[in-house]
C-alpha positions in Angstrom: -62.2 29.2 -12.3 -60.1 29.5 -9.5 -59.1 32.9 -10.4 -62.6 33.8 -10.6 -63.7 32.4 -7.0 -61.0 34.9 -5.7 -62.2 37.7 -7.4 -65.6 37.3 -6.3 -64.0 36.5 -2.7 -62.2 39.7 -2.5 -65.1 41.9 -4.1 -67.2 40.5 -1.6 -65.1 41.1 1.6 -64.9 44.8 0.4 -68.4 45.3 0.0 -68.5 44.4 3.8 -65.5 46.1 4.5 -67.4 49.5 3.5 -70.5 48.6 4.7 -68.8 48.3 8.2 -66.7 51.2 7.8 -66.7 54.4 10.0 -68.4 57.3 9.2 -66.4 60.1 7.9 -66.8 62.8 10.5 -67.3 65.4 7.6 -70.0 63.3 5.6 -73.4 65.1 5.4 -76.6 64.1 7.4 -79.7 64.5 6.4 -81.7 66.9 8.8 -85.1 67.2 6.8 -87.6 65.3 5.7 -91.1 65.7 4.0 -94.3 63.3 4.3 -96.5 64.8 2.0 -99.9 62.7 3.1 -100.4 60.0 5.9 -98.6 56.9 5.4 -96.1 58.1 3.5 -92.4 58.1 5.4 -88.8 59.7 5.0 -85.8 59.1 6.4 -83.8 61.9 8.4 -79.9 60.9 9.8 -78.9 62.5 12.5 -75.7 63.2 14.1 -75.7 62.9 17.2 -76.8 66.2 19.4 -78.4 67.7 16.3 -81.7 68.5 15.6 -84.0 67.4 12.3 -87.2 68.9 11.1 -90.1 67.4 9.1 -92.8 69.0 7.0 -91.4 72.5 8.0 -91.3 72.2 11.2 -94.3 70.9 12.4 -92.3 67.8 14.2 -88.6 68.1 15.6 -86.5 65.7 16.8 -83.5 65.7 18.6 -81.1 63.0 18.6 -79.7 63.7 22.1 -77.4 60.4 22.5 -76.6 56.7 22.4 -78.4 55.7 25.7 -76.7 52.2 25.2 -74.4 50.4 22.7 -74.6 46.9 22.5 -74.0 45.7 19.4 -71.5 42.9 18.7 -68.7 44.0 16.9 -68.3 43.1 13.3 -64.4 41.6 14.6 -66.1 39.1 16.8 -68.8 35.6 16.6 -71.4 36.4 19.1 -74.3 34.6 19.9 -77.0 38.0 19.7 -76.5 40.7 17.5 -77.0 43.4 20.6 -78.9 46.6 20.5 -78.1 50.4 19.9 -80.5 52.8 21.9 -81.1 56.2 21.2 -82.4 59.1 23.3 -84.8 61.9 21.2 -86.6 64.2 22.0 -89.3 65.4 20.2 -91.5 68.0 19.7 -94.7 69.3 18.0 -96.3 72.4 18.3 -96.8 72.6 22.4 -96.3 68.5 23.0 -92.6 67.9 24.1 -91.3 64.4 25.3 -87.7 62.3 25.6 -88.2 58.6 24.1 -85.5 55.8 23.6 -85.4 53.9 21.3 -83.9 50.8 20.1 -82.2 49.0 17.0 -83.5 45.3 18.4 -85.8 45.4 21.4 -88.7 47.4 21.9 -89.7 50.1 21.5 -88.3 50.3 17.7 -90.5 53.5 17.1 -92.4 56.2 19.4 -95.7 57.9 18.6 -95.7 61.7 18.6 -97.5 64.6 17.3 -99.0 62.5 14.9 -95.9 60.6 13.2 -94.2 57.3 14.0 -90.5 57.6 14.8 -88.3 54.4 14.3 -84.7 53.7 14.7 -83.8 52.2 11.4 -80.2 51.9 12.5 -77.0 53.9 14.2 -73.6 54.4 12.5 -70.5 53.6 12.7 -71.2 50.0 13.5 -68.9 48.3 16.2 -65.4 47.0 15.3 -63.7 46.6 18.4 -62.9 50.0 18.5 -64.3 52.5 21.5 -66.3 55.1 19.7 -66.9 58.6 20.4 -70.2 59.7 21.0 -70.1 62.3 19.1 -69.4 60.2 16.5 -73.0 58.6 16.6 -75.4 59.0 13.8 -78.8 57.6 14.0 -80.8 56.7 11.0 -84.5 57.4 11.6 -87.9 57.0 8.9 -90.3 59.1 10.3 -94.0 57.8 8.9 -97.3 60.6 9.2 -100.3 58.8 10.3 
């Protein structure tokens, strides 16, 4: 039993070992997405100064920075979990505008050309480390209306 409790112990503590990990510099992002009729959503991740498309083009989005990192780091106790905040810009056909948005406050999502944008979450999460920011990756689901 004992052996057991370990095992289950140490499989869990990877799990959130990886799950807090640091994103590989070389892993792929996803800088597409589709919405093939309103209401339906897709999820585009961003590096950070690079550009995503959706339905071929007819909204872009930029992910221009981290505006703001606030997120407690997974080394410490903290009494709020903090707040990652984005800057995009976005643009369809004609309509251009800069938003930020935010992991925990508000706004979570900006309106544009039609489709909700949200901030699902940014990668690598804080361990105590300073991190780059170009090293930023935001994690968006972009929803036609």
């Amino acid at each position: 039993m004992r052996h057991a409790t370990s095992l289950a112990l140490l499989a869990a503590l990877v799990t959130l070992g990886s799950a807090c990990a640091r994103r590989d510099p070389g892993a792929p992002v996803s800088a597409t997405a589709r919405t093939d009729a309103p209401g339906s959503a897709d999820t585009l991740r961003l590096a950070a100064g690079q550009f995503g498309s959706v339905d071929d083009g007819r909204l872009t989005i930029e992910f221009v920075r981290i505006a703001a990192d606030s997120r407690c780091p997974s080394t410490a106790i903290c009494v709020w979990m903090g707040d990652a905040a984005a800057e995009l810009r976005l643009a369809a056909g004609s309509e251009r505008r800069t938003d930020t948005v935010h992991t925990n406050l508000e706004p979570r999502r900006v309106s544009h050309g039609g489709y909700d944008v949200a901030l699902v979450h940014v990668e690598p999460y804080p361990d105590g480390r300073e991190i780059a920011p170009a090293a930023y990756v935001a994690v968006l689901e972009v929803t036609r209306r």
